[in-house]
C-alpha positions in Angstrom: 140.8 258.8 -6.4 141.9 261.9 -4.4 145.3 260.4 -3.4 145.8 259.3 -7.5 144.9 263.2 -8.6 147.1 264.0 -5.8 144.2 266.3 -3.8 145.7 266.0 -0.9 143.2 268.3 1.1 140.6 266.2 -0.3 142.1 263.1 1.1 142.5 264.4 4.3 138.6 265.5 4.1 137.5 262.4 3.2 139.8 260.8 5.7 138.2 262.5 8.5 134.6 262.0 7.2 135.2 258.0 7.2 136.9 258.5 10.8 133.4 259.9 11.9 131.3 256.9 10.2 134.3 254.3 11.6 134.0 255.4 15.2 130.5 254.4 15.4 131.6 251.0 14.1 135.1 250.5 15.5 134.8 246.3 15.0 134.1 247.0 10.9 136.5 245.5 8.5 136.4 249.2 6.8 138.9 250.2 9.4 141.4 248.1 7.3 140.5 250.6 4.5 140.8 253.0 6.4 144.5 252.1 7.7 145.7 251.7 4.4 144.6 254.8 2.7 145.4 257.0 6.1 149.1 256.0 6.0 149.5 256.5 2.0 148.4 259.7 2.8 150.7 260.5 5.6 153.4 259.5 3.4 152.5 261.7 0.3 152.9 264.6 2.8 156.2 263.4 3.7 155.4 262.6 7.1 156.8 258.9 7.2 157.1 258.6 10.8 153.2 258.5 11.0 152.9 256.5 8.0 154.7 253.6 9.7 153.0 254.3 13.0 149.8 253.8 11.1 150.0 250.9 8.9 151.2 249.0 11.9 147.8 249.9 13.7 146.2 248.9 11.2 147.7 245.3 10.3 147.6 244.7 14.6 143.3 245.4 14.0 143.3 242.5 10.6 145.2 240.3 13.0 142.8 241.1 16.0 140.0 240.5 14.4 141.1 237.0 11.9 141.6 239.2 8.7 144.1 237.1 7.3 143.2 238.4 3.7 143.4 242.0 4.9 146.3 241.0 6.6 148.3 240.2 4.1 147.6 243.5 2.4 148.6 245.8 5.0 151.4 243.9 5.6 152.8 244.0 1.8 151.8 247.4 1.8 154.1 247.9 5.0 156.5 246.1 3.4 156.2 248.3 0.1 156.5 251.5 2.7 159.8 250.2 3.7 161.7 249.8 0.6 160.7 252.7 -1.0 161.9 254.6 2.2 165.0 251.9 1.0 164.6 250.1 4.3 166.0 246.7 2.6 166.5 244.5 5.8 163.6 245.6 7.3 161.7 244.9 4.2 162.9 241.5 3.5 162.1 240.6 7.3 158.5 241.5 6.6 158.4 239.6 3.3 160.0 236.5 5.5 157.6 236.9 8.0 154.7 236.4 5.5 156.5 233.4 3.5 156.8 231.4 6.6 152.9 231.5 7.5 151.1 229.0 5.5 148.1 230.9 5.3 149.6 233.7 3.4 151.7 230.9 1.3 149.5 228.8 0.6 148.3 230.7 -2.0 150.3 230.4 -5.1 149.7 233.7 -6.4 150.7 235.6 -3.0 153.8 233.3 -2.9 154.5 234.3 -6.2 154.0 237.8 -5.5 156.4 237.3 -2.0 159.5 235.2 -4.1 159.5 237.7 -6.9 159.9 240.7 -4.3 162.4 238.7 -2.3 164.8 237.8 -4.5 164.6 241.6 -6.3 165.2 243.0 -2.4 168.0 240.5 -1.9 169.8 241.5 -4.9 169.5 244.9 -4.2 171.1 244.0 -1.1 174.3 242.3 -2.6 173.0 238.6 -1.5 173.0 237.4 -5.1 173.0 233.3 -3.8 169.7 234.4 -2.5 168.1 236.5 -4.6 168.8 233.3 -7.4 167.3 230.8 -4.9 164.3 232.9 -4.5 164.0 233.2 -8.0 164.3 229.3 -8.9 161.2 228.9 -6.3 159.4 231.8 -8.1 160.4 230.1 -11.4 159.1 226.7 -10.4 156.2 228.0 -9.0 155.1 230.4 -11.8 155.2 227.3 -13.9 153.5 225.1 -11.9 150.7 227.3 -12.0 150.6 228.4 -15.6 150.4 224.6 -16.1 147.0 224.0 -13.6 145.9 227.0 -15.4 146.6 225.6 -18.6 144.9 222.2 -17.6 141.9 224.5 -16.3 141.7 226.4 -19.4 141.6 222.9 -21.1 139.0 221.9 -19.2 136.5 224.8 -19.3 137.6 224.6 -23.1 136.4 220.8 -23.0 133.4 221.6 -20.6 132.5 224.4 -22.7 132.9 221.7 -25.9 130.3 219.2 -23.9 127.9 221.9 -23.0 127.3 223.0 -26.7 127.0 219.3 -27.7 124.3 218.6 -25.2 122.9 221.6 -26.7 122.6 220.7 -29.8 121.8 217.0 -28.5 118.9 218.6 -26.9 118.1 221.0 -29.8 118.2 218.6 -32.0 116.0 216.7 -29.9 113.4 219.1 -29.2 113.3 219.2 -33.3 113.2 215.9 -33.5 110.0 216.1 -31.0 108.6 218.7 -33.1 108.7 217.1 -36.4 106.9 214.0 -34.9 104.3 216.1 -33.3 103.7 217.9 -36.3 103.4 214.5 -38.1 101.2 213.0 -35.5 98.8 216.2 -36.3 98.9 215.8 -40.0 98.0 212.2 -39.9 95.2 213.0 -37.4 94.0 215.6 -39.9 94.4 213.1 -42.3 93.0 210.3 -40.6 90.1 212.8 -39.6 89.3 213.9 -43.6 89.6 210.2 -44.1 86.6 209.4 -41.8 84.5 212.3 -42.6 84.9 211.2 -46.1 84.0 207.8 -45.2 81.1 209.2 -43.6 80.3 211.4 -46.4 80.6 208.6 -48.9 78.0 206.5 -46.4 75.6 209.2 -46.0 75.4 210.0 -50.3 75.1 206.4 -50.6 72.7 205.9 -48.0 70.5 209.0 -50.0 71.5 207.4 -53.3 69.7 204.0 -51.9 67.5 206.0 -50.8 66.1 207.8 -53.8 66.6 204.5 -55.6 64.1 202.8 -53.7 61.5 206.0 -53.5 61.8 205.9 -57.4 61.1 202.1 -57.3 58.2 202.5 -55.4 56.9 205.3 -57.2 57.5 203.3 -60.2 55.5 200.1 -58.2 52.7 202.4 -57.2 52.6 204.2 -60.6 52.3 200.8 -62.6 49.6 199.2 -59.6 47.5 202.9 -60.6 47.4 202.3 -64.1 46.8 198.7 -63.7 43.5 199.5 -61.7 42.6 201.9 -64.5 43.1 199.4 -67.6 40.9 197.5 -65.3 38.0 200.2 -64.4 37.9 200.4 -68.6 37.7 197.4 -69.9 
């Protein structure tokens, strides 16, 4: 942030601050950091030399200690140092150097990143036949890999298509689920005011017969009462 608002004082602050952190921990991959921001600092105060001597340190630590990633960075960073100090030859060299390990070119976008510069260094440096060969390989290279990214883009697209139709598969399931549940309770509820009507329909009945036969037998004992009373008279 400091070297972007240009506080240089602040930089070199905060510079020496990390240094005292680093030097407890001189086998962290922070060093690279370090490295990186310590020589584009020496080279916004114009002092080159140490920029150089710098950047150099701190691509022979990512190569010490298998930083290939961090590696690479310094190393186009060095490379970036050179040609705006319009260092062509040396540049180009450096871009070369990284082109030729598989590691670094393995990776599309870094070879991308490596042709485009080589070709615009080579035709700052007059070698036109080069610079056009570098930019046919960037060429068929950039579209190779907008291709795979289209195909990838049509494939989260179709992945993305599959995983909403499941969802509603499974929505659509789970309502599905629902709606028989829900009709399983009604017809238990129904089933159940079925049978207690059933058994409400028994049970009046039952009292019906019931009272039926108490009224029958009143009647019986009624008529037997008032037979043995005709009889007591006459």
């Amino acid at each position: 942030t400091y070297l972007e608002t240009k506080d240089l004082k602040a930089v070199n602050n905060a510079l020496k601050n990390a240094d005292l952190y680093l030097a407890r921990i001189p086998e962290s991959q922070y060093n690279v950091v370090a490295y990186q921001q310590k020589s584009k600092y020496y080279n916004a105060i114009g002092n080159t030399k140490e920029a150089y001597v710098t950047i150099q340190k701190g691509i022979a630590f990512a190569k010490s200690m298998n930083l290939d990633y961090d590696y690479f960075t310094l190393s186009y960073e060095y490379y970036r140092l050179l040609k705006t100090d319009k260092k062509f030859n040396e540049a180009k060299t450096v871009l070369q150097n990284l082109l030729q390990e598989n590691k670094f070119s393995q990776r599309k976008l870094n070879k991308l990143v490596i042709l485009n510069e080589l070709s615009d260094v080579e035709k700052t440096l007059g070698n036109f036949e080069s610079a056009l060969s570098y930019n046919e390989q960037f060429q068929m290279l950039n579209d190779k890999v907008k291709k795979e990214n289209e195909k990838l883009q049509i494939f989260n697209l179709e992945s993305e298509f599959k995983t909403k139709e499941q969802q509603k598969s499974l929505q659509h399931l789970e309502s599905k689920n629902k709606q028989q549940k829900i009709i399983s309770i009604i017809s238990v509820i129904l089933l159940l005011v079925v049978i207690s009507f059933f058994v409400y329909a028994l049970k009046q009945r039952k009292k019906a017969n019931d009272q039926k036969l108490l009224t029958i037998q009143q009647q019986q004992k009624n008529e037997v009462e008032q037979a043995l009373y005709e009889g007591e008279i006459m």
